[in-house]
LUMMARBA-383159 format. One record per residue (C-alpha): x, y negated, z negated; residue number from 1. Coordinates in Angstrom, 3 decimals. Layout:
<atoms>
        c1        c2        c3  pos
         X         Y         Z  NUM
...
</atoms>
This chain:
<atoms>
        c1        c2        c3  pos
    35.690     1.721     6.284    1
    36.196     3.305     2.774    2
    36.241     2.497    -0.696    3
    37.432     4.226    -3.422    4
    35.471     3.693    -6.871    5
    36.892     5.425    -9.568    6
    35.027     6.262   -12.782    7
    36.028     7.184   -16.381    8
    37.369    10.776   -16.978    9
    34.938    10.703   -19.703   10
    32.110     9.414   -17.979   11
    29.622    12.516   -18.022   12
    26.768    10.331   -16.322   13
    28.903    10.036   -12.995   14
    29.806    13.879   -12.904   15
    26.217    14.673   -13.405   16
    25.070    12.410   -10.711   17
    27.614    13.533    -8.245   18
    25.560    16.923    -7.566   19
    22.090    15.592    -7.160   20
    22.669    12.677    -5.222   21
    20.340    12.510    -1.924   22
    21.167    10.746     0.985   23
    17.598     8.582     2.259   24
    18.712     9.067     5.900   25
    16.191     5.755     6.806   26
    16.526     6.680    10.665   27
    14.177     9.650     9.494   28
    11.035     6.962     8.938   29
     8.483     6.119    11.030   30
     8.694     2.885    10.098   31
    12.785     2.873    11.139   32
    11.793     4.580    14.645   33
     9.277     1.606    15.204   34
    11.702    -0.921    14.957   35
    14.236     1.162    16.711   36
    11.990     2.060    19.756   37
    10.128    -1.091    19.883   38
    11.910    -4.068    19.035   39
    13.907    -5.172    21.884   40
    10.378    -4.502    23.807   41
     8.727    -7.588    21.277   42
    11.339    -9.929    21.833   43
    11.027    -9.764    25.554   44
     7.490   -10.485    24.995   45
     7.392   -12.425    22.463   46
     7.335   -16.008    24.132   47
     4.323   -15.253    26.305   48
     2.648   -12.873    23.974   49
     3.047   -14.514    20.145   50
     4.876   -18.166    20.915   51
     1.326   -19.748    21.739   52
    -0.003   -19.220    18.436   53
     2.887   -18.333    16.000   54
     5.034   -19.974    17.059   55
     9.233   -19.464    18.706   56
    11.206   -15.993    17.558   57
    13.270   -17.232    14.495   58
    17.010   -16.463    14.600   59
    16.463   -15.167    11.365   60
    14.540   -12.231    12.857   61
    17.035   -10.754    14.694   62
    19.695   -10.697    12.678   63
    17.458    -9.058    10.007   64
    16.550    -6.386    11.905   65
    19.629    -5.668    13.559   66
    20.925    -5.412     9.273   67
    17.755    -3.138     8.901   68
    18.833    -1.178    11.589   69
    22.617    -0.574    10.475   70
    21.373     0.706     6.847   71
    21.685     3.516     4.815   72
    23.709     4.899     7.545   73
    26.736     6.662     7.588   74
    28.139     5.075    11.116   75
    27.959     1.376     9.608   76
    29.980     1.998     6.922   77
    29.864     3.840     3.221   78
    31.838     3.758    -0.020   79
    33.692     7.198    -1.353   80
    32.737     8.091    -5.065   81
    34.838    10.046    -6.932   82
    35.177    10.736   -10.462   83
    38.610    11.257   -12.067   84
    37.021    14.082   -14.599   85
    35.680    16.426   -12.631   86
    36.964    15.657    -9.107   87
    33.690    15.988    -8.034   88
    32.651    13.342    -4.655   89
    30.306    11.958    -2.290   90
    29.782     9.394     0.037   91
    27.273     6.742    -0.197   92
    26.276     4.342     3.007   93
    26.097     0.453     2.675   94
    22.787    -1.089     2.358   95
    21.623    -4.348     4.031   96
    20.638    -6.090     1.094   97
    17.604    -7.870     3.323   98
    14.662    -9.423     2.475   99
    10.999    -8.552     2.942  100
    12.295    -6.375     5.630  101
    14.050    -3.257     3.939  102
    11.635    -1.183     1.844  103
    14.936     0.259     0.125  104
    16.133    -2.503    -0.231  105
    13.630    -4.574    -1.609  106
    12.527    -1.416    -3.867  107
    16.335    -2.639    -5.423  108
    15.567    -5.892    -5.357  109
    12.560    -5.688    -7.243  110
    13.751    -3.565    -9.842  111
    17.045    -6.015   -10.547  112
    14.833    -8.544   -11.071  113
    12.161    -7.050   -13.232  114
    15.264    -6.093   -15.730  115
    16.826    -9.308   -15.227  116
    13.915   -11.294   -15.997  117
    13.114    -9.087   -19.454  118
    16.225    -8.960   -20.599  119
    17.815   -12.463   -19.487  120
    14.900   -15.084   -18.977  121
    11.963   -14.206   -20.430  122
    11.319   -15.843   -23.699  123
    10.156   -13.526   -26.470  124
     6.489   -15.214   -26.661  125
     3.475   -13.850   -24.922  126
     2.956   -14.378   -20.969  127
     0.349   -14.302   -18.445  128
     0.198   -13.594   -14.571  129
    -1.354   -16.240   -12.209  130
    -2.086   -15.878    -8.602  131
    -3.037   -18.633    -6.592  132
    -4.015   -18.486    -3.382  133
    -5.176   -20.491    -0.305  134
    -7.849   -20.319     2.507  135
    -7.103   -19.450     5.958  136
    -7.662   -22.640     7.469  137
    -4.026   -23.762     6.110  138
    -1.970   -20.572     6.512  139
    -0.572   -21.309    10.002  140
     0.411   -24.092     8.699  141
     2.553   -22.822     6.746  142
     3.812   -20.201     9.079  143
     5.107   -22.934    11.544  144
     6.503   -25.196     9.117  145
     8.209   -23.326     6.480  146
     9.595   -25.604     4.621  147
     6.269   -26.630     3.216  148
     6.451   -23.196     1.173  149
     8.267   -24.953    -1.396  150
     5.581   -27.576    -1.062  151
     3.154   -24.547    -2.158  152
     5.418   -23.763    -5.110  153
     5.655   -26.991    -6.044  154
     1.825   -27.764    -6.594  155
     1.075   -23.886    -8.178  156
     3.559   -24.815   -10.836  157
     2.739   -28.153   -11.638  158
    -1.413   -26.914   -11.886  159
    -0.503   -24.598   -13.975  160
     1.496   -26.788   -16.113  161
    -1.116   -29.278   -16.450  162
    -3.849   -26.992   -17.570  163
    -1.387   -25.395   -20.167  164
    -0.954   -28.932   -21.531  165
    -4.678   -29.597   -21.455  166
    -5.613   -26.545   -23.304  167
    -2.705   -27.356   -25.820  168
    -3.260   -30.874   -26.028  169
     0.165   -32.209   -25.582  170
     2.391   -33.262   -22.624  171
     5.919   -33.214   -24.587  172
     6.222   -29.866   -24.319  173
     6.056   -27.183   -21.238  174
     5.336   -23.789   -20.338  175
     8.324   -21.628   -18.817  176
     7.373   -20.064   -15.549  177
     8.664   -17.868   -12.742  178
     7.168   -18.202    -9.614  179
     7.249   -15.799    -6.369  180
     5.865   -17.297    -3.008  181
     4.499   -13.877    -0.883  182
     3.306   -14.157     2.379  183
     1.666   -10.952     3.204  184
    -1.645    -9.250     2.619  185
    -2.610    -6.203     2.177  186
    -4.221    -5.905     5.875  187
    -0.655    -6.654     7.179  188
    -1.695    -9.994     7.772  189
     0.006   -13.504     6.941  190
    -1.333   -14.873     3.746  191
     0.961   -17.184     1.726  192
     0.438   -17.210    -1.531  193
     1.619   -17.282    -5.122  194
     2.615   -15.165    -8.199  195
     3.522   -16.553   -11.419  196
     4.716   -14.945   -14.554  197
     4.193   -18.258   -17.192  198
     4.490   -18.269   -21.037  199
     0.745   -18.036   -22.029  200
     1.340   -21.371   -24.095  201
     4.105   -24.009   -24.512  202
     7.798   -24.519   -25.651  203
     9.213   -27.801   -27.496  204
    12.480   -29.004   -26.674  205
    13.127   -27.164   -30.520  206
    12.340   -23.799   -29.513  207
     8.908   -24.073   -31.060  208
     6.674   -22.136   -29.005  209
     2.621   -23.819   -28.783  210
     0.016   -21.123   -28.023  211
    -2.569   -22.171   -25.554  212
    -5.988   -20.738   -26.086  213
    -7.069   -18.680   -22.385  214
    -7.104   -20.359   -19.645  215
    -9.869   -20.889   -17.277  216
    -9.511   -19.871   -13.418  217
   -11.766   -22.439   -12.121  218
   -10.173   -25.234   -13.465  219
    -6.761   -24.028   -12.147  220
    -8.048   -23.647    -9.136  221
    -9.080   -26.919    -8.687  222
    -5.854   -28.200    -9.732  223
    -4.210   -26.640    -7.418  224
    -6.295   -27.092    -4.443  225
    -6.438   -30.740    -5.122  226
    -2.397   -31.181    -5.748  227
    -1.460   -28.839    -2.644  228
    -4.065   -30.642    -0.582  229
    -2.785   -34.509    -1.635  230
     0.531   -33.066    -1.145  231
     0.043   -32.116     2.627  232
    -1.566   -35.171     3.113  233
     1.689   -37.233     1.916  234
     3.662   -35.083     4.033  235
     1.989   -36.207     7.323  236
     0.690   -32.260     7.588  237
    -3.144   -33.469     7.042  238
    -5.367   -35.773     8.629  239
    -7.824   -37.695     6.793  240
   -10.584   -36.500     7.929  241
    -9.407   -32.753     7.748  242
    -8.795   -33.725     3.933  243
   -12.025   -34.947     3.309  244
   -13.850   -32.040     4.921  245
   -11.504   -29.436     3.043  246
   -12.347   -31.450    -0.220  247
   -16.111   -31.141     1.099  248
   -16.492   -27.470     0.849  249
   -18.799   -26.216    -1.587  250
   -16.597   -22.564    -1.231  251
   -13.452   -24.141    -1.009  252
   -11.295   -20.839     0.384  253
    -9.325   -21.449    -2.795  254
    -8.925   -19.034    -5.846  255
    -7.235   -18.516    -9.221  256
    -6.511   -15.194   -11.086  257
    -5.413   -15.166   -14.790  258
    -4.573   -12.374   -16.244  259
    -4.421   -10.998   -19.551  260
    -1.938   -12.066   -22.010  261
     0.949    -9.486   -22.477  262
     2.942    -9.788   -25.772  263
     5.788   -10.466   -26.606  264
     7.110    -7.066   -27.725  265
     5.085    -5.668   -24.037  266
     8.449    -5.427   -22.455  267
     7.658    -2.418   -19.878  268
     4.473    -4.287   -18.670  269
     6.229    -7.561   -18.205  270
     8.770    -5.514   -16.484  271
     6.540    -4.205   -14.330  272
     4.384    -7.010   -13.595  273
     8.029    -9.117   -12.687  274
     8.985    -5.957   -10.055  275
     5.278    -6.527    -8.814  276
     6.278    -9.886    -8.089  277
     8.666    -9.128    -5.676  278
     7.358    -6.294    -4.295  279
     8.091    -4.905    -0.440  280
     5.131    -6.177     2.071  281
     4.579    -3.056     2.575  282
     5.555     0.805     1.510  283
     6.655     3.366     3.985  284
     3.759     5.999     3.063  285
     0.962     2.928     4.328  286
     2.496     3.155     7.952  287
     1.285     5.954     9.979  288
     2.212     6.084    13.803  289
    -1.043     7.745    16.090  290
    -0.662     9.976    18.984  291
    -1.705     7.225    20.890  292
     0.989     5.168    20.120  293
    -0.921     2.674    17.835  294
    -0.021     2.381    14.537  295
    -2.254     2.930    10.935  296
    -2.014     0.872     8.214  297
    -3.442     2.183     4.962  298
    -5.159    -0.659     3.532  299
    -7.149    -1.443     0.239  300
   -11.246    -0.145     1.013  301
   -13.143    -3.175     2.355  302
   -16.306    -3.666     0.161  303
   -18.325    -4.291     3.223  304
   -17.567    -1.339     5.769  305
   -15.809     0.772     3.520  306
   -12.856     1.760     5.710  307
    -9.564     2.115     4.406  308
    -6.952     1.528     6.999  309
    -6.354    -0.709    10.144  310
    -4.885    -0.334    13.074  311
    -1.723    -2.175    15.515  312
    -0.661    -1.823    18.732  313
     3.482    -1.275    17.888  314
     4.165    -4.779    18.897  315
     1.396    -6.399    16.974  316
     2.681    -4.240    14.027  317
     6.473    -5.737    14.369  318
     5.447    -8.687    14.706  319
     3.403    -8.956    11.364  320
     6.232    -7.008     9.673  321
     8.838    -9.668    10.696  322
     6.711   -12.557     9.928  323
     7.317   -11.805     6.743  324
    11.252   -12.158     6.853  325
    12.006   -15.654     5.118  326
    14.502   -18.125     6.709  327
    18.112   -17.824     6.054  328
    18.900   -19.692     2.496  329
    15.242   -20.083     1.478  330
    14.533   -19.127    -2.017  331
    11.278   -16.701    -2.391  332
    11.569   -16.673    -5.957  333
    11.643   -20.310    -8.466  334
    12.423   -21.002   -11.825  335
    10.575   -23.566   -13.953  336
</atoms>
């Protein structure tokens, strides 16, 4: 299939590009071959080897990866640029626009949204970044039920919200907030939890914008570990009693980050810190495939033994990469 895009005779920018354009040739990655080699061997597994705990293989999966598979590559299909100046031409594969899957494509993703948010829907007052996260008592929960991620959403906002008010003293007016739900670690592991980019202050109805003195990450977290916790229990996903011991935990498993306030006229770093947001779960130089088939994940140092990288059998490796593919029609990324 071809198109034909046509550019301005005067458009220098296109002529220029036209001679240093790269194909990415994905098929080329390690992290393509695993999928390519190893896939169809985890789904024949997968009922007897992940089902137990994690759960039935999501539609969703396949069809991602199958997308995954068909990118960046010439046989699936491409678009024909050409500019009218300079006659100059080249072709340029069709992406699979996934998510969470796709390093390339997420990569785009990420940097759409960073400009998008900077440009379209940030406000032009100071903002802060808030991560929230939960212990792992409640994470499978989450993996089997995904619906309840919005659930998750849900109680990081309104925490936040509340504690903005509280430090402002008012409840007529409200922050403006972004929120990303991840569910990855850095040890490849399943770990929902959330980002927020939030206007370090509040906004009247008027425009008037309310700065909020800083915050403090102890009383967020309690916030939100009482709200999510209240709200699982009203959704039937919580018994009483595993409430009450939860609540009973001197280390609760929760914690709150609060960064720094950027200002206003920070654009790059709120840029950046919206791309961070909706980062990949993972980029192609962390994946290393051994001789012995396993595979290396370059990982943050751990304080305690000091090694930097883990390691997954292939199919323990797809499977923790796939996890991480959202359902069909969920939003990953909320406005408040």
């Amino acid at each position: 299939m071809l198109r034909v895009l046509r550019a301005s005779p005067d458009h220098d920018r296109v002529c220029e590009a036209a001679s240093r354009y790269r194909p990415r040739r994905p098929e080329r990655t390690s992290f393509y071959r695993l999928l390519q080699d190893h896939f169809e061997d985890y789904t024949r597994v997968h009922s007897e080897r992940f089902a137990p705990r994690h759960g039935r293989l999501r539609g969703v999966v396949r069809r991602v990866v199958e997308q995954f598979l068909d990118c960046g590559r010439y046989e699936s299909g491409f678009a024909r640029l050409r500019c009218t100046g300079c006659k100059a031409e080249h072709l340029i594969a069709f992406s699979c626009q996934t998510r969470n899957l796709c390093p390339s494509c997420q990569a785009k993703r990420a940097a759409l949204f960073g400009e998008h948010f900077v440009e379209v829907v940030r406000r032009p007052v100071p903002h802060r970044h808030v991560v929230l996260t939960i212990p792992k008592a409640l994470r499978r929960l989450f993996e089997r039920d995904r619906r309840l991620l919005a659930l998750l959403s849900r109680s990081a906002w309104h925490a936040v919200r509340a504690c903005l008010q509280h430090a402002v003293g008012t409840r007529s007016a409200l922050p403006g907030s972004v929120a990303s739900i991840q569910t990855f670690g850095s040890f490849g592991n399943w770990n929902p939890h959330m980002h927020l980019l939030v206007t370090d202050g509040l906004l009247e109805r008027g425009g008037r914008f309310l700065p909020a003195p800083p915050l403090d990450d102890a009383r967020i977290e309690d916030a939100f570990r009482t709200r999510l916790l209240l709200a699982l229990r009203r959704a039937e996903r919580l018994s009483l009693a595993f409430l009450e011991t939860l609540l009973s935990w001197q280390h609760s498993g929760f914690s709150a980050y609060v960064g720094a306030a950027v200002e206003a006229n920070e654009a790059r770093t709120t840029e950046r810190l919206a791309r961070y947001l909706t980062r990949a779960p993972v980029a192609l130089g962390k994946v290393h495939p051994q001789a012995d088939g396993r595979i290396k994940l370059l990982t943050p140092q751990d304080p305690s033994s000091g090694r930097d990288h883990k390691h997954f059998d292939a199919l323990d490796w797809i499977h923790a990469i796939t996890t991480q593919i959202p359902d069909a029609r969920q939003h990953m990324v909320r406005y408040y």
